[in-house]
Structures are given as C-alpha cells and as structure tokens.
N, C-alpha and C positions, 0 to 999 in steps of 0.2 A: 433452331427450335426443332426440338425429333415431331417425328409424322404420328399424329393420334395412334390410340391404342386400338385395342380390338375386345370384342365384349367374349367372354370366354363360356359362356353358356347360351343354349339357344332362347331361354328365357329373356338372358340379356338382351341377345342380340334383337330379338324381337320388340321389346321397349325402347331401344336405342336407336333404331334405323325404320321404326314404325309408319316413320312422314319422308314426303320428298322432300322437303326443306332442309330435315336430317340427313338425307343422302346426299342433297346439294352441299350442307357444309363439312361433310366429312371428305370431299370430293375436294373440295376447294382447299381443306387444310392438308391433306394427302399431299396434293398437287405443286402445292408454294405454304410450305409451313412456315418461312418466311414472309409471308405476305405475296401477293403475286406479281408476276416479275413480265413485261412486254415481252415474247419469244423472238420479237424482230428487232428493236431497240433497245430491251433493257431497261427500261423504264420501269419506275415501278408507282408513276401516278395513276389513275383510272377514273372510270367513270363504270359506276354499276349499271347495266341495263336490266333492271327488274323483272319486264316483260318477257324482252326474249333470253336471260339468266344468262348473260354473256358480260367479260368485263371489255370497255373500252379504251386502247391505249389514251392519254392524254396528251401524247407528245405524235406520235405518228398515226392514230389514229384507228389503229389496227384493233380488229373486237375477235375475240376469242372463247368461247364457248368452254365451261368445266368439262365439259366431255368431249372435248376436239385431240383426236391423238388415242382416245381411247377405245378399247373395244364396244361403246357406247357411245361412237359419235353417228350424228344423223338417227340414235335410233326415235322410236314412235314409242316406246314401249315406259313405261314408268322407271324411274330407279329403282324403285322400293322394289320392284320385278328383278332387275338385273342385280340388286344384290342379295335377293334371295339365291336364285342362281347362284352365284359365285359360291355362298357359302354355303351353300348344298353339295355342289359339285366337288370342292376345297377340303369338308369336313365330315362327310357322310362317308359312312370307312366303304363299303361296298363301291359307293360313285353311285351316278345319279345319269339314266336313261332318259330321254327326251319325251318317251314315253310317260314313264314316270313323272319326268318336270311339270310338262302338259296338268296332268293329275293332281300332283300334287297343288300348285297354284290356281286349279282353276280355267288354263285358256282353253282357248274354243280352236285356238291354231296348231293342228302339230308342225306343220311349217316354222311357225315363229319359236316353239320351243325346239325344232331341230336347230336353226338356225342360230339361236343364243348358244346353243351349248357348243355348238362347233366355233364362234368367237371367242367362247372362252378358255376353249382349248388351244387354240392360235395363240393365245398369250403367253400358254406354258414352256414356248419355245425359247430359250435364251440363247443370245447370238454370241457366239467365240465363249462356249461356257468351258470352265477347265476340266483338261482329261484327265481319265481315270489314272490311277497311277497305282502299285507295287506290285502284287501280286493281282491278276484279272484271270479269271476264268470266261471265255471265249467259245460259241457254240452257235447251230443255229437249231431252228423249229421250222414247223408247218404251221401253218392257221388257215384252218378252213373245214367244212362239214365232211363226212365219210364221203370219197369219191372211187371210183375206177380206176387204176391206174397201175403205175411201179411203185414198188414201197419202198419205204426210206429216201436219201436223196432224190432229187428227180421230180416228185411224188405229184402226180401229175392233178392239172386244175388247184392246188392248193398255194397256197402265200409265202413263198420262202421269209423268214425274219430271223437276222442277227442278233445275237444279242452278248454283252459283255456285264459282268458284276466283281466290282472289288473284294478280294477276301479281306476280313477284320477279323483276326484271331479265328472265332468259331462262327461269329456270325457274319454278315456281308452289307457291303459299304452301300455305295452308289453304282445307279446300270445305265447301261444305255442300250437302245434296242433299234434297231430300222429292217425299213423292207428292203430285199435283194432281189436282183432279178434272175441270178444265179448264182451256184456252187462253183466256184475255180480259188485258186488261188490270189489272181489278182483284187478279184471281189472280197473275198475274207479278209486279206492282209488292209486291203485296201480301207477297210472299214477299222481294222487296226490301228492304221495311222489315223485316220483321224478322229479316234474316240480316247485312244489308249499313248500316253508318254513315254518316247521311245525311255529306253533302257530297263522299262518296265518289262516282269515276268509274265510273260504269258501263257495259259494253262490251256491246253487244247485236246483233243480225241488224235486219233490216228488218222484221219483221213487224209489223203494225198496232198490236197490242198492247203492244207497247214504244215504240213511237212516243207517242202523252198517255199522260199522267200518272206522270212522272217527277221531279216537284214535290219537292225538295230534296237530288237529287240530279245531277250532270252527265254528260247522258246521251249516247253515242260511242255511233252508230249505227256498225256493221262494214259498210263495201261493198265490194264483192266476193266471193271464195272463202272461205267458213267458217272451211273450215280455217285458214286465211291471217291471215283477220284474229282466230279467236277459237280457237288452235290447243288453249289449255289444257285448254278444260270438254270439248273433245272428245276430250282423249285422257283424261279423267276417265271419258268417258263409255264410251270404247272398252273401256278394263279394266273399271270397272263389267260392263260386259256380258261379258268373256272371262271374269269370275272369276263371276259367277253362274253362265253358262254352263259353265262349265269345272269348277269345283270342287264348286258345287252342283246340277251341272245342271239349271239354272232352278229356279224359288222360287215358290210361290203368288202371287196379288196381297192375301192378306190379312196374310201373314208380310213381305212385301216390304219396307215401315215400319223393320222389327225388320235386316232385311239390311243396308239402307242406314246405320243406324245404328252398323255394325259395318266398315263401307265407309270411312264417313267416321273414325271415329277410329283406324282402322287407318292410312289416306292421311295425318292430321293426324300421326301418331307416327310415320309411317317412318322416322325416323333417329334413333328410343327407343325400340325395342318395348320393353325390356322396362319400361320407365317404366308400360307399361299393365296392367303383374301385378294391383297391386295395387287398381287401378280396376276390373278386371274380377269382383274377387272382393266388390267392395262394400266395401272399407274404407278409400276416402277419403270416400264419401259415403254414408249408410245409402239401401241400393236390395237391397228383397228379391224385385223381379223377377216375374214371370209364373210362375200356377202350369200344369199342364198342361192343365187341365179351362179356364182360361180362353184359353189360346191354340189350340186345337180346335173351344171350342165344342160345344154340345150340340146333338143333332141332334133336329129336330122329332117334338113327338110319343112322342119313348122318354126314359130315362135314359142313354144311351149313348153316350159320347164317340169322334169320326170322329177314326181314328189315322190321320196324317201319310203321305202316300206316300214312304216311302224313298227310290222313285227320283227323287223332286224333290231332294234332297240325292245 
C-alpha cells in the first residue's frame, strides 16, 4: 500500500491536518502503510493503547510510540504544531526563521521554536546519498558580516564554505555545500571525493590548490571571468547569501552546518517542495534530531544553557 498523499494547497492542508487525531493517523499510515509491524519481532498483532497513543506488541510485548524514531519523539509540543512546521519550513519558497515560526504560530517560546526548526533540519541530511556526477562546477565562498582582515582567500573571522553544483545543459542540477576549515588542496579535493564521482568533470578557478591532485577525476581549469566560466556555484552562492542574509539575518558560525543543510535540500527539491514533508518530519528515515541543550551548549563554569540570539534569525 503507497504512503498517503499530500494536500497540495494550504487551504487543504489546513482542513486536512486541523486535529491531532488527523496528525496521529497520518503518522501511523506514513509509518506502516501496511499496517504496523513490531520493530523487535515482526509481529504484526497489537494492542492499541489509547491513553498513551502507543501500539503494543502482542507477541513480545514491546509498545512503541507513532513518533518514537522521529524528529517528534518525547516531544511536549502538539502535532498539529509540528506539522505546521514542517510544512512551512518545506514549502515557503524564502524558508521560515524561528523568528518568524514563533510569530507566525503564536508561541510564547523562542527556544522551542529554535529548537523545532533545527530538528527539522537534522532530517534533511541523507546518509550515503548519491554523488554529483558529469560535469560539476567546484568553488568556495565566505559567510559572514563585513570584517577586518585579508580579502579573498584567508579572509579573516569569516566562514569558509565549499560548494559543488551540477551543470544540466543551461541550467543546474543538484549542490552540495559544507563548512571548511581551510583553503589547501587536500581540503578541496577532499570534499571532491566525497561529493562528486570519480571520472566526473570537474570545473574549477585557477587557484593552486585545485591545480595537483585531482587524481581520478578530469579536471577544467575556468580561465577567465568567474562568472563566465563558473556562473552556476555562484549564483548558488549568491542566494545562499541573500537568504541567510535576508530571511535569517545571518546565522552563527556553529549553527551554519545545520543552515546549509536546509539550503541544499531545499535547492535539490525546488520543483517538489512538497515531496520534502514527510522527510522533514523524520518518517522516511528515523532522525530524532538535536535536542536544545545540545545545540547551544553549556556555558563554562554554570549549569546554564546560552539562549540563541533572535535577532540572528
């Protein structure tokens, strides 16, 4: 049996997923469209526990929770909450600031709306997902506000990020992006290999470090105008920067990881947002995500967790 559909207007969605009970069984049919299945035995007898919305094995006993696995397990929070979320986050072309969340929904916590939204950008990360492949254009950026420093490489207190995008005739494929902690060779290549399939062409600037060790790939040095010859990574890079800038107004450099990740499978899905509903909420793949106290960190010294500056969202 395929996994229910998805409501394709927000009107819909808003009739459709209005009650928790609607959340609970879109959760449950998502989950085992088959019917639900023991994860320890294999069983697929049960016992419904109404109270606490859990099924319990019949044969070993085991009770399991709709949201055990997901980026919704242990929360306190409503479904109807969390899948506003999702499909805010999913389908709103700009994306959606915690700021914003906050607002838009009504909480009284920015905590708990920072915290949603960084679970459900944990989700976006697919493990062993396939590399880019034919032609890739290959570059890095900065991210970070006007500093002091050396310009261009180097470029001091700012965020080095790689980033790689398929060419497709005139327009471009799929990207990937990560944080670096330096310019060398072994760092670029290195990000090569594991984003990009060897025997693939790769499209690069002149810089020394793309120059050796490009060893099983064929590697198109760009001469001339950047832009010219490598227009794609840099209008990756350009929105990259207008939607941090813009929607989040700038981003720490230790959440930065978690943004980018939300960058790229938003870029990789433009023409299925909503294909990424159900990715976001954790049930194509079990990702129960970051809790708050690990994405803030404790601060030296006390028991007391450094809450988020809003205005970076």
């Amino acid at each position: 049996m395929p996994r229910p559909d998805f409501p394709k207007t927000i009107t819909e969605f808003q009739h459709r997923f209005g009650t928790e009970q609607a959340c609970l069984d879109y959760l449950t049919e998502s989950r085992w469209p088959d019917g639900f299945i023991c994860p320890r035995c294999g069983s697929q007898d049960y016992y419904w526990k109404a109270q606490r919305q859990l099924f319990q094995c019949a044969v070993c006993s085991l009770q399991t929770s709709v949201t055990a696995g997901t980026v919704m397990h242990r929360t306190k929070q409503p479904l109807t909450l969390w899948f506003w979320a999702a499909y805010l986050v999913t389908t709103v072309t700009p994306g959606m600031s915690a700021l914003q969340f906050q607002r838009q929904v009504g909480l009284s916590s920015y905590q708990t709306a920072f915290t949603m939204l960084h679970k459900l950008r944990a989700a976006f990360v697919k493990e062993e997902r396939d590399k880019l492949h034919g032609t890739v254009e290959v570059d890095e950026t900065y991210i970070g506000g006007a500093k002091e420093g050396t310009r261009g490489r180097g470029a001091l207190g700012k965020v080095i990020v790689i980033g790689a995008v398929e060419v497709r005739g005139e327009g471009s494929g799929r990207i990937r992006l990560k944080v670096i902690p330096r310019v060398n060779g072994p760092t670029l290549w290195g990000f090569v290999r594991d984003n990009v399939e060897p025997g693939s062409t790769v499209r690069t600037d002149l810089f020394a470090g793309y120059i050796a060790g490009g060893d099983g790939y064929i590697h198109e040095p760009s001469y001339g105008d950047k832009s010219e010859g490598m227009p794609r990574i840099h209008h990756v890079f350009g929105n990259l920067k207008v939607w941090i800038n813009g929607t989040h107004h700038g981003v720490s450099p230790q959440h930065l990881p978690a943004y980018l990740n939300e960058y790229v499978y938003r870029f990789n899905r433009r023409a299925t947002p909503m294909a990424a509903f159900q990715t976001a909420l954790g049930l194509i793949a079990e990702r129960k995500g970051p809790t708050y106290r690990g994405l803030v960190g404790v601060k030296s010294g006390t028991g007391d967790y450094q809450h988020p500056n809003p205005t970076e969202e």
